[in-house]
N, C-alpha and C positions, 0 to 999 in steps of 0.2 A: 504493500500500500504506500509506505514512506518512498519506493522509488520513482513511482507511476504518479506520486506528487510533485517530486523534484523537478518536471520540467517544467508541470504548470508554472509555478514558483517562478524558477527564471524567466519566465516568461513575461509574467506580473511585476518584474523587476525591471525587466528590458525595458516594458511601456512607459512605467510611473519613472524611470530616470534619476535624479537626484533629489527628487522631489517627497515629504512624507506626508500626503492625503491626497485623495483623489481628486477627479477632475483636469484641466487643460491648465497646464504651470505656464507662470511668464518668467523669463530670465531676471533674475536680481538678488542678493544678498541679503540676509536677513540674518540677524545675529539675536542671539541670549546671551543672556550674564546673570549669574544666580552671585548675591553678594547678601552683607548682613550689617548689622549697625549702620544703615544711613550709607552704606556704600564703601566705607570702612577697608572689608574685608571682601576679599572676592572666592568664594566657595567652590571654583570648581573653573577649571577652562570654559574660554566662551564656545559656544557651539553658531559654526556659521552654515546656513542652508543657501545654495546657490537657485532654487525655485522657490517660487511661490505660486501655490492651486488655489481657485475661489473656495473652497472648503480648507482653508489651513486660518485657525486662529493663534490666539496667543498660549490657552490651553493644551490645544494639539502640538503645537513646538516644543512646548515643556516636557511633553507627556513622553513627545519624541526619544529624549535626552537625558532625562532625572525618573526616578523613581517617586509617582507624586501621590499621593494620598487626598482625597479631596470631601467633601460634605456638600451638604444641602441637595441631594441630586449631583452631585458632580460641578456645580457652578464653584465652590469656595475651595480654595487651596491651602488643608489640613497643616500637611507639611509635607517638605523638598528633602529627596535622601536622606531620610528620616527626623529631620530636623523641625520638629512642631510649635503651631502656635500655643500659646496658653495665656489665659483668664488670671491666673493667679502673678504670674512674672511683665503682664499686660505687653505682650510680643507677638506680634503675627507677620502673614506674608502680605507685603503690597508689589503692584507690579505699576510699571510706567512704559510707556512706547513714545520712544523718541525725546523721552523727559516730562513727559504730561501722565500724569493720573487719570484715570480713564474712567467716565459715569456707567463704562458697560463691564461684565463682566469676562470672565478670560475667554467664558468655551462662547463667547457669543462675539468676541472682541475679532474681527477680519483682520488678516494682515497683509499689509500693500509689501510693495518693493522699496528694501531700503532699511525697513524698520529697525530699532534696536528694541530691544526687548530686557528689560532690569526688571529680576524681582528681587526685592529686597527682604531682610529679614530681619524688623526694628521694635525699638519698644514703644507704644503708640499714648501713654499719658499725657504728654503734651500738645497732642494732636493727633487727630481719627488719620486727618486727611493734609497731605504733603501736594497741594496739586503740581506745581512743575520744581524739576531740578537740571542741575548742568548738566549730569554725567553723560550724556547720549553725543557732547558735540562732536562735531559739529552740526548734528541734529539739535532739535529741531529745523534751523537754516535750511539744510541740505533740500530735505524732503516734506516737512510739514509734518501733517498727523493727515490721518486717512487716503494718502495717497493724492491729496494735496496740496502743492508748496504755493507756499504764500509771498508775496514780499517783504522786503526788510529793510526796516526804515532805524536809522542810528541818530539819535537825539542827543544834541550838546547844547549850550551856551553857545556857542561861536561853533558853527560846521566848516570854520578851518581851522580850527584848534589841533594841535598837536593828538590829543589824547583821540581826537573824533576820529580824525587820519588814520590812525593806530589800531580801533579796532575797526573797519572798512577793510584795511592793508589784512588783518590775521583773519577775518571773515574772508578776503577775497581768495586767502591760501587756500581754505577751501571749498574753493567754485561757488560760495555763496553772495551773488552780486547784491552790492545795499547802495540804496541812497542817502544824503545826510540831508538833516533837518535841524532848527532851530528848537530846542528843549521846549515842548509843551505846544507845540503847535501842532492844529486840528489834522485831521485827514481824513478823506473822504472813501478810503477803503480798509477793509480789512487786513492789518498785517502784522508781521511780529517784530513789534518795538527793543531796541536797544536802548537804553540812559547813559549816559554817558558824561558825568559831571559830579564833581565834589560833593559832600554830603550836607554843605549849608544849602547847596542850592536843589537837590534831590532833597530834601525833607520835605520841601512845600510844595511835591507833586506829589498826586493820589498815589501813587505805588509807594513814598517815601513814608509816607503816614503809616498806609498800610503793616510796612516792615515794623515801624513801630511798634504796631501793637502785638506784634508776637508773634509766636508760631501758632499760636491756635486761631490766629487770621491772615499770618503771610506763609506759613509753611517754611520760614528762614528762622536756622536758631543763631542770629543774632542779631543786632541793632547798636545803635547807636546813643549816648548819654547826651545830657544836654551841657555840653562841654565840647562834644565833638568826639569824643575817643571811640572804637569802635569796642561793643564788650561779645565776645564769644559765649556762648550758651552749651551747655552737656543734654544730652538726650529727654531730660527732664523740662526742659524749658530756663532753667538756673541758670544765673551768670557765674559762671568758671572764672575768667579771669579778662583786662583788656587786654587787647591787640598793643601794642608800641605806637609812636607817633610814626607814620609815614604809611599805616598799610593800606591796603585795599579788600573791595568785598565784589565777587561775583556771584551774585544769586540771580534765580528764576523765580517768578510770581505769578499770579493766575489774577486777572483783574474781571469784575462782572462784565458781561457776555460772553466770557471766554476767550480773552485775546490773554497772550502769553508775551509778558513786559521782561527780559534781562534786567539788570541792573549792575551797572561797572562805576564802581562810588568809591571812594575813597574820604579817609580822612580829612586829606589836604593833594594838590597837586602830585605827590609823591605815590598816595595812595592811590590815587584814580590811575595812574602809570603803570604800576605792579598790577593793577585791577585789569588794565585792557592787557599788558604780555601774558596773564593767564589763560588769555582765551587760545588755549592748543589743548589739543588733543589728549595728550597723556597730562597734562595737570587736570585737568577736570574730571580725567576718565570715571564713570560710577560717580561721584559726587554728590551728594543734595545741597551742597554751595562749598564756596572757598572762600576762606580768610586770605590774600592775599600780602606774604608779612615780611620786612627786610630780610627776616632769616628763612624765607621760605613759602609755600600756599600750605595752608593748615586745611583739611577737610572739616566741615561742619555737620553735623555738633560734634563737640570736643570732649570725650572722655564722658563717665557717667551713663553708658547703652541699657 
């Protein structure tokens, strides 16, 4: 019986190609990243699929790749290579595609070409809901979310500011064209905003406030004093300790309707400098923000998981 199976099998291999669900694949890359603390720690090689099928969600990749355990009918994700949520330690699995938090679930979540795919494995007191983070870049940019990209507009004080120039230049490294604009002026379409300016003058726009009030309304563990220092936060929401004078902060924000604002602020001119040379690749990698600090990019939150 097991031989007179075998060829069916290659056969069934030969059709579906490198692709894991059925249906007609499109050419494109699609990766996972299984990681833990806010991004911290990364649990396992990324897993890259070079197709994508109209039946492959974010569920089915995983399921691909890890041993998953799941609830409620299959939609909730228990735990990853045996590694569980729990109620009493307040720790579970979230997932993000392309750096956004997603209102749908995994086994119902589609996935275009391009996507990154983080789930994370964090402690969630401080916050249910993390809607966007860095670690995908140079996604979002690249590709957007559902398999549409959007434009990208980079907001200064002066759009020939050095610092404005700067992230355009490390945006353009990869393939993602931006225009520049003057801090806080209107736009008539949808797209995904970069900030780009000191943090006296990012406090008095809505995303700056926002940051303020915490993680349990910006999904960033940290903020800024009213002195100007920037103070880091641990997994709980707590202030750990400040940043030094000169550094910088690269966070993602989710503002109502859903448009996804960056944020490259710094302390002082110094920090908003370190803030735009963070935007690469491997500094940000996994991420849910970065201190950007003379000695270094600090991942956020700091210590405390």
């Amino acid at each position: 019986m097991t031989r007179r199976l075998l060829p069916v099998l290659i056969a069934a291999l030969a059709l579906t190609g490198c692709g894991f669900g059925p249906g007609p694949a499109k050419v494109g890359p699609v990766q996972l990243r299984v990681t833990r603390d806010f991004g911290q720690k990364e649990l396992a090689p990324p897993v890259e699929r070079d197709r994508v099928r109209e039946s492959d969600t974010v569920m089915r990749l995983l399921q691909s790749s890890h041993q998953v355990v799941t609830r409620y009918g299959g939609g909730f994700v228990q735990s990853i290579d045996g590694l569980a949520g729990n109620k009493s330690g307040e720790h579970d699995w979230f997932f993000y595609v392309n750096g956004s938090e997603s209102s749908k679930g995994a086994a119902d979540y589609k996935l275009s070409l391009s996507d990154v795919v983080q789930w994370d494995y964090h402690r969630w007191s401080a916050t249910m809901h993390i809607p966007a983070i860095v670690g995908a870049f140079p996604q979002p940019f690249q590709s957007g979310a559902g398999g549409q990209r959007l434009p990208t507009r980079v907001e200064c004080e002066d759009a020939n500011a050095k610092e404005c120039s700067d992230v355009v230049h490390a945006l353009d490294a990869q393939d993602v064209v931006a225009t520049e604009a003057v801090l806080g002026s209107s736009t008539g379409e949808k797209s995904l905003r970069v900030i780009v300016a000191p943090w006296k003058l990012v406090k008095e726009t809505i995303t700056g406030r926002q940051l303020q009030n915490g993680p349990s309304q910006s999904g960033v563990f940290a903020r800024f004093t009213a002195s100007g220092a920037l103070s880091l936060l641990d997994g709980s929401g707590k202030v750990v300790r400040e940043a030094p004078p000169g550094s910088g902060l690269v966070a993602a924000l989710m503002q109502e309707g859903g448009g996804v604002v960056w944020l490259v602020t710094g302390t002082d001119a110094a920090g908003v400098d370190r803030a735009a040379k963070a935007l690469d690749p491997d500094v940000l990698r996994n991420a849910f923000a970065v201190a950007a600090t003379p000695a270094g990019p600090v991942k956020l939150p700091v210590g405390g998981f």
